[in-house]
C-alpha positions as CSV (number, residue, x, y, z in Angstrom):
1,X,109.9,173.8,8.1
2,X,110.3,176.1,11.2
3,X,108.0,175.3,13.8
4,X,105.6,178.0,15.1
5,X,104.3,178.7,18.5
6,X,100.3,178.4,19.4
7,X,99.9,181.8,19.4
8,X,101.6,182.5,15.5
9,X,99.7,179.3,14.5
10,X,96.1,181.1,15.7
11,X,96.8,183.9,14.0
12,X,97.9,182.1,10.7
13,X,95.0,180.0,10.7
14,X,92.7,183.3,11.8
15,X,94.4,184.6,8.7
16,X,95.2,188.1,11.1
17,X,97.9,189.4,10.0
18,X,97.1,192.5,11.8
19,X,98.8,191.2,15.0
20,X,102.3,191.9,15.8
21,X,104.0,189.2,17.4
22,X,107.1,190.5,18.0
23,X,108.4,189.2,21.5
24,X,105.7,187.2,21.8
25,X,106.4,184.0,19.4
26,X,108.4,185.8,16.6
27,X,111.1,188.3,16.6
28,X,113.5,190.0,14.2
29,X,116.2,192.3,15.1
30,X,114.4,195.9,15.9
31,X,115.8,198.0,19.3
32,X,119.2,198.9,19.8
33,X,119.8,196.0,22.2
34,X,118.5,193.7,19.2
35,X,120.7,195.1,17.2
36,X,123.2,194.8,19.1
37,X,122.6,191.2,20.5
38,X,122.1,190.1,16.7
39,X,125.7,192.0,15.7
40,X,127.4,190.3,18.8
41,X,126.2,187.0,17.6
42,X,127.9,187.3,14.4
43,X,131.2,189.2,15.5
44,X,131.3,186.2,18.0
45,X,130.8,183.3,15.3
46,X,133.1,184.8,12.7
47,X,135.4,186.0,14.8
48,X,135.8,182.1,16.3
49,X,136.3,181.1,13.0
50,X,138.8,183.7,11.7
51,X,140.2,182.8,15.5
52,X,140.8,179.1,14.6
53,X,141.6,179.9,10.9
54,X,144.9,182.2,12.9
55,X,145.7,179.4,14.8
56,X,145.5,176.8,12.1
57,X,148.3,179.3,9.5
58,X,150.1,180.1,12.0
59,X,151.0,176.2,12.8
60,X,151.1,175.6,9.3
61,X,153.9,178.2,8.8
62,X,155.9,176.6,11.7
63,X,155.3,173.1,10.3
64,X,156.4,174.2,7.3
65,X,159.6,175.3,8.4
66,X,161.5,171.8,7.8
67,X,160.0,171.4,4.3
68,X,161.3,175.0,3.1
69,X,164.7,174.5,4.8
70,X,165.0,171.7,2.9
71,X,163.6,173.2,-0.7
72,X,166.1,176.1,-0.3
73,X,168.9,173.8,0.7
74,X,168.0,171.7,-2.8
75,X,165.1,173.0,-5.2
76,X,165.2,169.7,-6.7
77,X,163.7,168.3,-3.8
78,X,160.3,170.2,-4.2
79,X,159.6,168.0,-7.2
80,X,159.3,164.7,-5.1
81,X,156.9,166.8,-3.3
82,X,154.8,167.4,-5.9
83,X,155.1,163.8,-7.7
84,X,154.0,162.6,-4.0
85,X,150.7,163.8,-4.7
86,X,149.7,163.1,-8.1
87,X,147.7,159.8,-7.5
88,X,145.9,161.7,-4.7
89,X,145.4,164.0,-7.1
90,X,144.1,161.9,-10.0
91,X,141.8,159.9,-7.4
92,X,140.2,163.3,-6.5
93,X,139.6,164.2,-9.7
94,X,138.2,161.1,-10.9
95,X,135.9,161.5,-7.9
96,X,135.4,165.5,-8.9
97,X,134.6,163.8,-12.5
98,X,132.1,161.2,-11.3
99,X,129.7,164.2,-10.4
100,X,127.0,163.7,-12.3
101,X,124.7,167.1,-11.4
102,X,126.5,170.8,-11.8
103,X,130.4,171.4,-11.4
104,X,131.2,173.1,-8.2
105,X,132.8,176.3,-8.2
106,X,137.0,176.1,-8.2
107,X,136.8,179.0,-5.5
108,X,135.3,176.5,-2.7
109,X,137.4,173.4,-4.2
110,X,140.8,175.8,-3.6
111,X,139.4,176.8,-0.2
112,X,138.4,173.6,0.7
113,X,141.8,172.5,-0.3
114,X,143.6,174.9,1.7
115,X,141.4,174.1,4.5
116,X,142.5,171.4,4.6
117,X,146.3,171.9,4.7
118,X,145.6,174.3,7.8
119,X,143.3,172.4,9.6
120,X,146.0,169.0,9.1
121,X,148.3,170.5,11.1
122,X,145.5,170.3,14.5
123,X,145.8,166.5,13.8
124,X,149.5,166.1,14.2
125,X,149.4,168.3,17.1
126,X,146.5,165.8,18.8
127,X,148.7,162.7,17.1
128,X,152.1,163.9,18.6
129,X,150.4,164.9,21.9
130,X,148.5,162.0,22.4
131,X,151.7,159.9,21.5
132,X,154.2,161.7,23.5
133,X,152.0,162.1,27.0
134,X,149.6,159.5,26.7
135,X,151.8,156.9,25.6
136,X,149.9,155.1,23.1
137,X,151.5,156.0,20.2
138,X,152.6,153.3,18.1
139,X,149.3,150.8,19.4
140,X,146.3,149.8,17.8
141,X,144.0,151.8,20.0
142,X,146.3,154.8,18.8
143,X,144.9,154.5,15.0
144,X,141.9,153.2,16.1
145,X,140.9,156.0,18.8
146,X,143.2,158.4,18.1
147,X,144.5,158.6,14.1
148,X,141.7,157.9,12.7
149,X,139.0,159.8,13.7
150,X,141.3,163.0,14.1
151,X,142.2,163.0,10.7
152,X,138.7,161.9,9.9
153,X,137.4,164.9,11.6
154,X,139.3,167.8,10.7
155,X,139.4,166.6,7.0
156,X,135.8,166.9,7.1
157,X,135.7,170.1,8.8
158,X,137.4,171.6,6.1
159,X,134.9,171.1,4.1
160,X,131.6,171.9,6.7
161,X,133.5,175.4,7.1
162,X,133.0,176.8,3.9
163,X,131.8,174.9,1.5
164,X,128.8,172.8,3.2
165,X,127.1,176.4,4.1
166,X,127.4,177.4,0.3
167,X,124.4,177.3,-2.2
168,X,126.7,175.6,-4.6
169,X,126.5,172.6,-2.2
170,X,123.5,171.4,-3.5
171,X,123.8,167.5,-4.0
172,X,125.0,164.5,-1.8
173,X,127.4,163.9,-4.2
174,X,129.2,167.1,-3.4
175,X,130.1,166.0,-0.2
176,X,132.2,163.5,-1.5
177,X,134.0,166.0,-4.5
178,X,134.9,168.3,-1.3
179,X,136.2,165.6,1.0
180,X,138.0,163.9,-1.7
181,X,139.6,167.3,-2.3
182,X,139.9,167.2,1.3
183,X,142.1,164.2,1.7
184,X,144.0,165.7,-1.1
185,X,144.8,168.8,1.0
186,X,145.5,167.0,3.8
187,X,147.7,164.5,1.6
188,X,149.6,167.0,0.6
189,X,150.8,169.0,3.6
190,X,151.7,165.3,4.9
191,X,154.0,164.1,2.2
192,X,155.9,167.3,2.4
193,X,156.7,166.7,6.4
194,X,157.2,163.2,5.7
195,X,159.7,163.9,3.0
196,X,161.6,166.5,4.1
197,X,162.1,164.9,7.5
198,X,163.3,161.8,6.2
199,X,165.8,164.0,4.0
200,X,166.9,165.8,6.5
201,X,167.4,162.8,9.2
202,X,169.3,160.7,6.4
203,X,173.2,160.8,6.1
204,X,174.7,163.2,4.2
205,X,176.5,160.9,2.3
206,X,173.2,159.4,1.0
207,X,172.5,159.5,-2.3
208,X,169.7,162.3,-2.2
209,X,167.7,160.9,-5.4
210,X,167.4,157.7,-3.8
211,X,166.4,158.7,-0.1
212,X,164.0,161.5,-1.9
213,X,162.8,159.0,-4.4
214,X,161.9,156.6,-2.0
215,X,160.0,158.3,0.3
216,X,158.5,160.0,-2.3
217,X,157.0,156.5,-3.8
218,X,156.0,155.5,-0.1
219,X,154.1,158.9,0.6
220,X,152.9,158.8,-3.0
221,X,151.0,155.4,-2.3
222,X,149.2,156.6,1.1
223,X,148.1,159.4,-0.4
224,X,144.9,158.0,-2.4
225,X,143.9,156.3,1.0
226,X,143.0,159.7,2.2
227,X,141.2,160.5,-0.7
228,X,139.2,158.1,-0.6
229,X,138.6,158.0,3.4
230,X,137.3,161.5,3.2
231,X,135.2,161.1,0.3
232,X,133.2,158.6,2.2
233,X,132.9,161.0,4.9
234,X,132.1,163.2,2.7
235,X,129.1,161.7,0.6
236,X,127.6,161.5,4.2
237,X,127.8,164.9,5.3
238,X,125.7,165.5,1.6
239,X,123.1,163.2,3.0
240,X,123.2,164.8,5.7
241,X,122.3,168.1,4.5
242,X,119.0,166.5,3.1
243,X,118.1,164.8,5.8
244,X,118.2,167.2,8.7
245,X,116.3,165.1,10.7
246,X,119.0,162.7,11.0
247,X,122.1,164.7,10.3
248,X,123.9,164.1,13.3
249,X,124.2,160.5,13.0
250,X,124.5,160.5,9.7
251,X,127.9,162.5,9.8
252,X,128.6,160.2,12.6
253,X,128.1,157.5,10.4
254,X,129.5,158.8,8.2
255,X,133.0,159.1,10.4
256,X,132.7,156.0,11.8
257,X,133.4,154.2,8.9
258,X,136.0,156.5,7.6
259,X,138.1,156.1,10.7
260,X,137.8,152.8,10.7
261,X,138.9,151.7,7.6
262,X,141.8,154.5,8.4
263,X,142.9,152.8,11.0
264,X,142.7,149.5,10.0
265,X,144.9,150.9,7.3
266,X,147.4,152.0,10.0
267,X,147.2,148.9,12.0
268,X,147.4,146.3,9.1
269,X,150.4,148.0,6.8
270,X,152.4,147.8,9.6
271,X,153.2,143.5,9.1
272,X,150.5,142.5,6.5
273,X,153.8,143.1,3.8
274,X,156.2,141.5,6.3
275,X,153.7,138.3,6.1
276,X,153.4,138.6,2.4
277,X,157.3,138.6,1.8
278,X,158.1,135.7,4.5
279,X,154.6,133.5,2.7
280,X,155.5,134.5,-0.6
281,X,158.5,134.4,-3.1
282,X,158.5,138.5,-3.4
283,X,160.8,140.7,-2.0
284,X,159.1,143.3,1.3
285,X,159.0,146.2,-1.2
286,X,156.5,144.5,-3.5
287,X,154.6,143.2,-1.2
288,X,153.6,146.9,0.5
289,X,153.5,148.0,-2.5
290,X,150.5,145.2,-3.6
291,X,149.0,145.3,0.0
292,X,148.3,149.4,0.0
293,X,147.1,148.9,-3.8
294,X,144.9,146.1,-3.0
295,X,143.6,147.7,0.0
296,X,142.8,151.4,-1.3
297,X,141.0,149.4,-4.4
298,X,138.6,147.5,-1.7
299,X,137.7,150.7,-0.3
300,X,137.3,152.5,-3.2
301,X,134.9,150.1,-4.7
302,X,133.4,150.7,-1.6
303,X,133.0,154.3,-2.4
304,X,132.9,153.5,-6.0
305,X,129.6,151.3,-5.5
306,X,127.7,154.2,-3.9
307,X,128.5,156.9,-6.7
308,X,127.7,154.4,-9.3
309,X,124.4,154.0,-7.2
310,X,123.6,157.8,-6.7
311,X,124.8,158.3,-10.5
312,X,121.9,155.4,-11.9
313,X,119.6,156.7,-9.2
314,X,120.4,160.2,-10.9
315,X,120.1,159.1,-14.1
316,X,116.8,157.0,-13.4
317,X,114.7,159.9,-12.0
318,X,115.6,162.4,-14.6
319,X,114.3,159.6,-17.5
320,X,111.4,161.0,-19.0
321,X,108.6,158.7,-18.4
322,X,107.3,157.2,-21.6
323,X,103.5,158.1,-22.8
324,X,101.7,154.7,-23.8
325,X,99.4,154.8,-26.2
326,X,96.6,153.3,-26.0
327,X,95.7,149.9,-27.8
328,X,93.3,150.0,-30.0
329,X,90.5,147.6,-30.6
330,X,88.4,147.0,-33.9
331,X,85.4,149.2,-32.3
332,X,87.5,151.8,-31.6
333,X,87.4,155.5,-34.8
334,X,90.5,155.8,-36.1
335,X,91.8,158.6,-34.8
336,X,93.2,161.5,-37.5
């Protein structure tokens, strides 16, 4: 509810309408400098975003560079690409699936998606800058302080950018369809460097199917984990939008444990399967392949507990309440 000053709170409760309190407690946009104070304002705001949203493309497109040098050298290479991405893609749309109130609109979903892609290349700008002046990169404060809560972020500013300010937003569980498509965004744009830098570093005398294939597997199994990660962002910044009270820490919250389980990610793939391989009679491959599997399902029951939750709760509070009857004694008229 917007709070009122004393003087608009008189006159309500006077029930004088006949005052005009422009400039004095209320105002709308009326003189020439209002009007032009109020058309500032918005030139300014959009114009930072459409600012940013320049920026963002025009990184992309540079980023992109490798990736299309490598799909023109070999076509057949931008199939990996897209096979990197399918269980990110089935993840999100389980998660799209798992909305229980009204579908959103595939406008937002694609912008949110795009978003994302744009937006992903601010985090390997602040990754590879942290990395290469700070010196960090590599450490556990890196994914920790650094990784984490980048990727976090922008991942869930794709989503506060367009599709948080729409009407269509209009449940907590939206939050976590848009950052699950999110991570899928972001996912994406990140297997492609990934692949088509490994390609283009490996010898030439390579087999190209194997190099290509393997990556592809590797990228293809990190890609739920940001799924999921921003989907638990996500489902905050939807609670957050119905609690405005508490929104800020909420979407803190929100990032908080996002990043961390993102970095602990980071940190603990790095010799969790070298550990497994030397404890175990299993070969290194299997063993990352079991830990990230095993690791992405403990976090996504994670997320899966609290959409089963908001689902029930859903569900629950919809039910029609039952009308009891009353119980009738031997005094009481039949009734016709």
């Amino acid at each position: 509810m917007r709070r009122r000053d004393p003087v608009e709170r008189a006159a309500e409760r006077n029930g004088d309408g006949s005052i005009d309190l422009y400039d004095v407690s209320t105002w709308e946009p009326r003189s020439i400098v209002d009007l032009l104070a109020y058309t500032l304002y918005n030139v300014a705001g959009y114009g930072f975003r459409a600012l940013v949203l320049l920026i963002a493309i025009a990184i992309t497109l540079v980023l992109l560079i490798s990736p299309a040098a490598v799909v023109l050298e070999d076509p057949f290479v931008s199939i990996f690409f897209g096979l990197s991405v399918v269980p990110a893609g089935l993840l999100a749309a389980y998660i799209w699936y798992t909305d229980i109130t009204t579908s959103e609109p595939l406008t937002l979903l694609v912008v949110t998606f795009v978003l994302a892609v744009l937006f992903a290349t601010f985090a390997a700008l602040v990754n590879s800058f942290t990395s290469a002046v700070i010196g960090i990169g590599g450490g556990i404060l890196f994914y920790y302080l650094i990784v984490g809560p980048v990727e976090e972020t922008v991942k869930l500013l794709a989503v506060q950018t367009f599709a948080y300010r729409s009407d269509s937003f209009d449940a907590v569980i939206d939050g976590a369809v848009y950052g699950a498509v999110a991570g899928l965004g972001f996912a994406a744009i990140e297997n492609a460097l990934y692949i088509s830098r490994v390609i283009g570093e490996a010898n030439p005398e390579a087999n190209l199917f194997v190099t290509a294939s393997g990556i592809a597997t590797v990228r293809a199994l990190a890609g739920p984990g940001h799924v999921i990660y921003s989907a638990i962002a996500g489902y905050y910044l939807g609670l957050a939008k119905f609690n405005g009270e508490y929104a800020g820490p909420i979407v803190i919250k929100g990032l908080l444990v996002a990043a961390f389980v993102h970095g602990t990610y980071n940190v603990t793939v790095g010799f969790v399967p070298g550990i497994l391989a030397g404890l175990l009679p299993v070969g290194f491959g299997f063993a990352f392949v079991t830990y990230v599997v095993v690791y992405d399902l403990a976090i996504g029951y994670y997320l899966y507990r609290k959409l089963s939750r908001y689902r029930d709760t859903y569900r629950a509070a919809r039910r029609e309440p039952e009308v009891s009857r009353p119980e009738m004694t031997e005094f009481d008229p039949p009734q016709r």
